[in-house]
C-alpha positions as CSV (number, residue, x, y, z in Angstrom):
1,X,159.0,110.8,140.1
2,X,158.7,110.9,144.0
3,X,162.3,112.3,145.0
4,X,161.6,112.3,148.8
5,X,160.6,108.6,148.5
6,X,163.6,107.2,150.5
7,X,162.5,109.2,153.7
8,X,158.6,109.0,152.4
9,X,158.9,104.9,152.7
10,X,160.5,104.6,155.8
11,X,157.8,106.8,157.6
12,X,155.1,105.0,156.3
13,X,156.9,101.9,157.3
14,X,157.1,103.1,161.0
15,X,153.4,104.4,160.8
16,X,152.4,101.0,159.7
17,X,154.6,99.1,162.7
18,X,153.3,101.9,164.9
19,X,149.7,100.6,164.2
20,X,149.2,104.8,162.9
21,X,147.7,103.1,159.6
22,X,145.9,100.0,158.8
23,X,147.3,99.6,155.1
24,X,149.6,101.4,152.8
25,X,150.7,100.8,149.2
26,X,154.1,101.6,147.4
27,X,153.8,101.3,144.3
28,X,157.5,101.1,142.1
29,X,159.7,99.7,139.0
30,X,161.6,97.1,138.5
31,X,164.9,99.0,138.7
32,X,164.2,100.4,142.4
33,X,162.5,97.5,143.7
34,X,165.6,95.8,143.2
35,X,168.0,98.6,143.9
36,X,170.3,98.2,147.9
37,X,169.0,101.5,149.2
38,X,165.0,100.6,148.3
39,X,165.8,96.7,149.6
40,X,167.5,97.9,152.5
41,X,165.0,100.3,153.6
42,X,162.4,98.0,153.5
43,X,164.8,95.4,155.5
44,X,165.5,97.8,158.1
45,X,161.9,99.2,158.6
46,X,159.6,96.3,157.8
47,X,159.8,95.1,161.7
48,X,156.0,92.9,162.1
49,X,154.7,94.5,159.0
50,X,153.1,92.5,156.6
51,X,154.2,92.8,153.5
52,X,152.4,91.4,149.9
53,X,154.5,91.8,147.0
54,X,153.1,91.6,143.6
55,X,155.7,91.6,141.0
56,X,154.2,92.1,137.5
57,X,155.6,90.8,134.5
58,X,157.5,88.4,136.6
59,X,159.0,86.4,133.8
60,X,161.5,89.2,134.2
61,X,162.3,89.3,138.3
62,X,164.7,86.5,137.7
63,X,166.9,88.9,135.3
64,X,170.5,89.4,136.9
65,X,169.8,93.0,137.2
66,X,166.1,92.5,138.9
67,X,166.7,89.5,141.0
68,X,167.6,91.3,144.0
69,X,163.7,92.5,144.4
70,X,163.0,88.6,145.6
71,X,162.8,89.7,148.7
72,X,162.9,86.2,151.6
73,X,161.0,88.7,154.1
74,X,158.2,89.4,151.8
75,X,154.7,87.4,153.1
76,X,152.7,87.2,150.2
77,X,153.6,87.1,146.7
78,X,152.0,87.2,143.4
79,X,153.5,87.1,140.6
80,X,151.9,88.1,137.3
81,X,152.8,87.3,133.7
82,X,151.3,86.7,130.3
83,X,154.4,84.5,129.8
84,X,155.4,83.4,133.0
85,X,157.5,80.5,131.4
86,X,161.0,81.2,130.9
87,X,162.3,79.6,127.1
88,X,165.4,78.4,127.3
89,X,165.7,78.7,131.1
90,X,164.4,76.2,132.7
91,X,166.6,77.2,136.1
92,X,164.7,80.8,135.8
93,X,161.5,79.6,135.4
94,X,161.8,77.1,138.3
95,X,163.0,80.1,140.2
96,X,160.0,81.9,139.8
97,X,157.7,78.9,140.6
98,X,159.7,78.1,144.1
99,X,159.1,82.3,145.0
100,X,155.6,82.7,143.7
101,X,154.2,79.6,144.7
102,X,153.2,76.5,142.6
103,X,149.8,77.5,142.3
104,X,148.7,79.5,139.2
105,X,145.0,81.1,138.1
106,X,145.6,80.9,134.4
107,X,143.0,82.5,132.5
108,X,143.7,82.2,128.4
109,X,143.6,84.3,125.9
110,X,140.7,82.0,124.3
111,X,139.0,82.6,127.6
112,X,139.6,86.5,127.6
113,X,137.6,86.0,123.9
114,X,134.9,84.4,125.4
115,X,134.4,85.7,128.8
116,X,131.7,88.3,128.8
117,X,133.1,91.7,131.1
118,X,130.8,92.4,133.8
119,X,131.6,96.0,133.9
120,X,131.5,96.8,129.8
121,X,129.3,93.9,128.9
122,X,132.0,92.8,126.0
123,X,135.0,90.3,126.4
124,X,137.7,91.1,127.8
125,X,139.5,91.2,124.6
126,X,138.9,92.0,121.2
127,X,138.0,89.3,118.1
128,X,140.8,89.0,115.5
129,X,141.8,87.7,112.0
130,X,145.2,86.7,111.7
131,X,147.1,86.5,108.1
132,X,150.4,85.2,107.4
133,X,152.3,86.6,104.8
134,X,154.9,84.5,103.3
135,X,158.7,85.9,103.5
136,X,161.1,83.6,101.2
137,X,164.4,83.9,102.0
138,X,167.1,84.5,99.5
139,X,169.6,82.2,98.7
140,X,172.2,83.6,100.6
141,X,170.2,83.7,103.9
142,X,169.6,80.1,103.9
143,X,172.7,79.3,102.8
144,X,174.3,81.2,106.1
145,X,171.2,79.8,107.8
146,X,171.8,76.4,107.1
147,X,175.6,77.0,108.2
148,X,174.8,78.2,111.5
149,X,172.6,75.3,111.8
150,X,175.1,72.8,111.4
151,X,178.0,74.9,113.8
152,X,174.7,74.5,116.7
153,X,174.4,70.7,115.8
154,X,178.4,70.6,116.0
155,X,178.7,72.4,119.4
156,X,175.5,70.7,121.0
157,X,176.9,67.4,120.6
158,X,180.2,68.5,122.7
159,X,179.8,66.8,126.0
160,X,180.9,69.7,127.9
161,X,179.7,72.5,125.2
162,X,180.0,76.5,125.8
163,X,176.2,77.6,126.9
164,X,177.5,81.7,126.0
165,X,178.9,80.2,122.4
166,X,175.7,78.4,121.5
167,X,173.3,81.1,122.6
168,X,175.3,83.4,120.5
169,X,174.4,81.4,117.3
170,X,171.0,80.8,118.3
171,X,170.9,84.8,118.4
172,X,172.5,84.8,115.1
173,X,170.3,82.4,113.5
174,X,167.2,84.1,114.5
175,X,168.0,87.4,113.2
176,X,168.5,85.7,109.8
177,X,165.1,85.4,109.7
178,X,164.1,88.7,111.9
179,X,165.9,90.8,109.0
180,X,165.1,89.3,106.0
181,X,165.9,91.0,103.0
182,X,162.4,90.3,101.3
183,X,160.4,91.7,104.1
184,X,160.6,95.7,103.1
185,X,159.1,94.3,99.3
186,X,155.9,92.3,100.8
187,X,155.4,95.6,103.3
188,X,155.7,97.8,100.4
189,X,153.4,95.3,98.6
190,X,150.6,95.2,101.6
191,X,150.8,99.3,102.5
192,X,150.0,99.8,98.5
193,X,147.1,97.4,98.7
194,X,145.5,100.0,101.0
195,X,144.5,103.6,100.9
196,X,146.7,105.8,102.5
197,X,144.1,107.4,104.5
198,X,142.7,103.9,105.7
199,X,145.8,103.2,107.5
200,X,145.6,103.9,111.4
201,X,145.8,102.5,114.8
202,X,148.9,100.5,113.2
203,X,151.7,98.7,115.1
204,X,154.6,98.1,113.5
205,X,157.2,95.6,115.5
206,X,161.0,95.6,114.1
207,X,164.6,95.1,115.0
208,X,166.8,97.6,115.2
209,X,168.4,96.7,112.0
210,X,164.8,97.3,110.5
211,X,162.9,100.6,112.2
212,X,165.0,102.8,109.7
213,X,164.1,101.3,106.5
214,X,160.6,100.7,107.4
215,X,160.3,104.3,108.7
216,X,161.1,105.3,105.2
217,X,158.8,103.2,103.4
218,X,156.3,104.8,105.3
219,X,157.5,108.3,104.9
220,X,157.3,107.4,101.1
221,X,153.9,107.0,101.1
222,X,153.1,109.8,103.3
223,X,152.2,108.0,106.2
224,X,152.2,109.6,109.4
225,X,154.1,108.3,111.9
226,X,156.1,107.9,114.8
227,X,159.2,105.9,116.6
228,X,159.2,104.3,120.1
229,X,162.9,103.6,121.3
230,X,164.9,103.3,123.7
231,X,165.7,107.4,122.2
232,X,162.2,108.7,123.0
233,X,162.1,109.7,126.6
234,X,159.9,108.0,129.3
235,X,160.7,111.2,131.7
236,X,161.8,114.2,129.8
237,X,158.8,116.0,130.0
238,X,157.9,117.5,127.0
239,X,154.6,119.6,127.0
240,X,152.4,122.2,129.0
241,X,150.2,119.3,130.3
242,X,153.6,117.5,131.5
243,X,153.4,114.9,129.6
244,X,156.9,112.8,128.5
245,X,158.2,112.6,124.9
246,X,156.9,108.6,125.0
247,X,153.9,110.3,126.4
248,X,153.3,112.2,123.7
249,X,153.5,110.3,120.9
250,X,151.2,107.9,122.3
251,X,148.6,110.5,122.7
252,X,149.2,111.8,119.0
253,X,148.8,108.2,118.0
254,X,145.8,107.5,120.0
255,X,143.9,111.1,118.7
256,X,144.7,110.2,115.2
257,X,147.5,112.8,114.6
258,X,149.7,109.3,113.8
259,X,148.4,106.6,112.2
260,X,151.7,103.9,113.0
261,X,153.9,103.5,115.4
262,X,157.2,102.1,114.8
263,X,158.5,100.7,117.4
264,X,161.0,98.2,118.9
265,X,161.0,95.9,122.6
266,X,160.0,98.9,124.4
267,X,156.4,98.8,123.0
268,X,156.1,95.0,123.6
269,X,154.9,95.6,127.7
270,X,153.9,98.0,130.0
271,X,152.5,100.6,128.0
272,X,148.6,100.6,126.8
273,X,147.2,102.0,124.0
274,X,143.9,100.3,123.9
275,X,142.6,102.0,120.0
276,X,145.8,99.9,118.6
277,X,144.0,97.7,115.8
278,X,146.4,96.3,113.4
279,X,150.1,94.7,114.3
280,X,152.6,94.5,111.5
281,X,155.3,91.8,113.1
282,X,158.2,92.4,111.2
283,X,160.6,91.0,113.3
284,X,159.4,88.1,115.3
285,X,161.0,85.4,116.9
286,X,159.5,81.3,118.6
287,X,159.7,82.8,122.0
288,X,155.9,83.2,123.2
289,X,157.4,85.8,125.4
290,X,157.5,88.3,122.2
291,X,154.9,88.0,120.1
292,X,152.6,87.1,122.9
293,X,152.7,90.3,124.7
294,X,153.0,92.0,120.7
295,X,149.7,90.2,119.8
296,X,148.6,91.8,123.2
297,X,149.1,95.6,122.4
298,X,146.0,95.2,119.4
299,X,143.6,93.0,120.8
300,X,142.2,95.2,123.7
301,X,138.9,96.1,124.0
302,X,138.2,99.9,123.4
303,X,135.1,101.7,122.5
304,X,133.7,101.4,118.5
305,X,136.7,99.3,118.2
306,X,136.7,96.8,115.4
307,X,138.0,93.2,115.3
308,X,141.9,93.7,115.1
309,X,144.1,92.5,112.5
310,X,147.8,91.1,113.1
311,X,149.7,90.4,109.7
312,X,152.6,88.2,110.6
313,X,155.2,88.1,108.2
314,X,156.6,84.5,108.0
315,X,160.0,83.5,106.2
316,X,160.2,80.3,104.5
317,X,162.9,78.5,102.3
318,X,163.7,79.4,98.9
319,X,161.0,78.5,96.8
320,X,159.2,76.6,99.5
321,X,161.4,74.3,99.4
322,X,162.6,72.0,101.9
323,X,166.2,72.6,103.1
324,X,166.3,70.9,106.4
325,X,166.6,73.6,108.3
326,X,163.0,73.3,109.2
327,X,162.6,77.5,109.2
328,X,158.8,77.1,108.1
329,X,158.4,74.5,110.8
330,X,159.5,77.0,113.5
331,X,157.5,79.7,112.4
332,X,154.5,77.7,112.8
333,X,154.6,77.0,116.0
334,X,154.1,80.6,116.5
335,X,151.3,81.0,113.6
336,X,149.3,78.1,115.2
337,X,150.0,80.0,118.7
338,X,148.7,82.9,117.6
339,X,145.8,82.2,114.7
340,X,144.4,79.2,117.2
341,X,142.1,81.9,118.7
342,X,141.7,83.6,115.4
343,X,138.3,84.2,113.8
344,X,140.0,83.2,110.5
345,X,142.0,79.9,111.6
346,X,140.5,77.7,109.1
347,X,142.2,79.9,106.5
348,X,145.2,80.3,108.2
349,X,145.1,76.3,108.2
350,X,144.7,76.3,104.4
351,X,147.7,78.4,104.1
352,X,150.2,76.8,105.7
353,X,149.0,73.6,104.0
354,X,149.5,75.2,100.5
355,X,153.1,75.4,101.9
356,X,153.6,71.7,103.4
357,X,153.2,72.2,106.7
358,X,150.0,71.0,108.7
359,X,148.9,73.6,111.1
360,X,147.8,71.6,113.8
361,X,147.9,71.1,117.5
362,X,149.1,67.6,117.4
363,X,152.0,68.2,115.0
């Protein structure tokens, strides 16, 4: 939003090497952090200046388009993350560990539960109940499912196998059970099991393949609500008081004038709206990197806020049965990540045993 920053940053860098100021702070995105005429300003300008750069969300700094922000010449580095761990890339990960530093101050979400705040005399995150609700797929989905499965197994045991081809099907495979057909019913079936007027400070996570139909289910039922996409604006500025389109809706949201929010990646980090309660995962995937930060957006601490809900909708095989596929399997991995530090996790326990699958850590 600064458009003199260019000339604005290399003045404070003289000032600094001039001994004029004792400290300054630039404060900046990804995109420009990592763009040549930000990277060479500081290069050119830095002189004996001491620089400590702290790169949040950092599982992302090792991104093609964000690498270049790894700057040699920076001093100090800290690197924050919620997922710091890279899945499926084990050379990115490694990356971020030989930039940052092996050492890490981990502090867990079962430790943000049970570590009293000095300064509001609560945790630092809320309690929460976490309920599964059981997807099956139809017959056609595992059938396709099942095929993709066996082209991975075929390619994977190629000495020399194409890394682009595979990911591809791994992608493929996992929106099978992102867009599940039976997911709009056993919505429909949980948004008529409350009172319209009940529903608020309500999450919902899709794909992009789901945001319309689940907008209209909503609409339907005369819900208020709202999308966040790539569409709505993080700089148009749309009101009197300047705020953005984004910014907008979020304030709607957070007053009451919307009670859910529809929304896609965009809403999954970077943006807090602390009176989010309840998360509708829709469209979910095994990486930790999603659904924790998801999980993330409804269990801050707010004032008069209540325990938080997150209603993760689960596919399984037809019938519970047992296909091979091992789709329940997977998606237990993330129910057990999740529902460990639920209030509720001896249910949650219960009803994944009801479907064969033992919900536990040594499994």
């Amino acid at each position: 939003s600064n458009r003199t920053w260019r000339k604005d940053l290399i003045l404070m860098l003289i000032d600094l090497s001039a001994d004029r100021y004792k400290a300054g702070v630039v404060f900046t995105t990804p995109a420009t952090s990592s763009d040549s005429s930000f990277v060479d300003r500081i290069t050119d300008n830095k002189h004996g200046t001491k620089v400590l750069f702290i790169c949040d969300e950092v599982h992302a700094a090792v991104a093609s388009t964000q690498r270049a922000s790894l700057l040699d010449l920076y001093d100090y580095r800290s690197g924050l993350s919620a997922t710091p761990e890279r899945m499926f890339d084990d050379s990115g990960s490694l990356l971020i560990r030989n930039y940052f530093g092996q050492k890490s101050f981990e502090f867990t979400i079962a430790d943000a539960l049970n570590t009293i705040n000095p300064i509001t005399g609560r945790p630092f995150l809320n309690r929460f109940v976490y309920y599964p609700i059981f997807v099956e797929l139809t017959d056609s989905e595992v059938a396709n499912y099942n095929k993709i499965s066996q082209q991975i197994y075929i390619i994977k045991s190629q000495e020399n196998y194409d890394e682009e081809a595979l990911q591809r099907l791994y992608d493929r495979r996992a929106n099978i059970g992102k867009n599940a057909f039976r997911k709009l019913e056993k919505l429909e079936q949980l948004l008529d099991s409350v009172k319209t007027e009940d529903i608020k400070d309500t999450i919902a996570f899709v794909s992009d393949k789901q945001i319309e139909p689940v907008f209209e289910v909503m609409a339907k039922r005369g819900i208020k609500r709202a999308k966040i996409t790539e569409a709505e604006s993080s700089t148009k500025v749309v009101t009197l008081e300047g705020e953005t389109e984004r910014q907008q809706i979020i304030s709607q949201f957070s007053n009451g004038q919307l009670q859910v929010l529809v929304g896609i990646k965009c809403l999954d980090e970077g943006i807090d709206i602390p009176n989010a309660r309840i998360a509708l995962l829709l469209s979910n995937s095994t990486n930790p990197r999603e659904y924790v930060q998801r999980v993330g957006r409804v269990i801050r601490q707010a004032p008069n806020k209540e325990e938080s809900v997150i209603y993760d909708f689960i596919v399984t095989p037809v019938n519970g049965k047992a296909d091979g596929s091992g789709i329940l399997e997977k998606e237990a991995r993330r129910a057990f990540h999740i529902a460990q530090n639920a209030k509720n996790f001896a249910f949650v326990k219960e009803e994944f045993c009801r479907k064969g699958v033992n919900l536990d850590a040594d499994k």
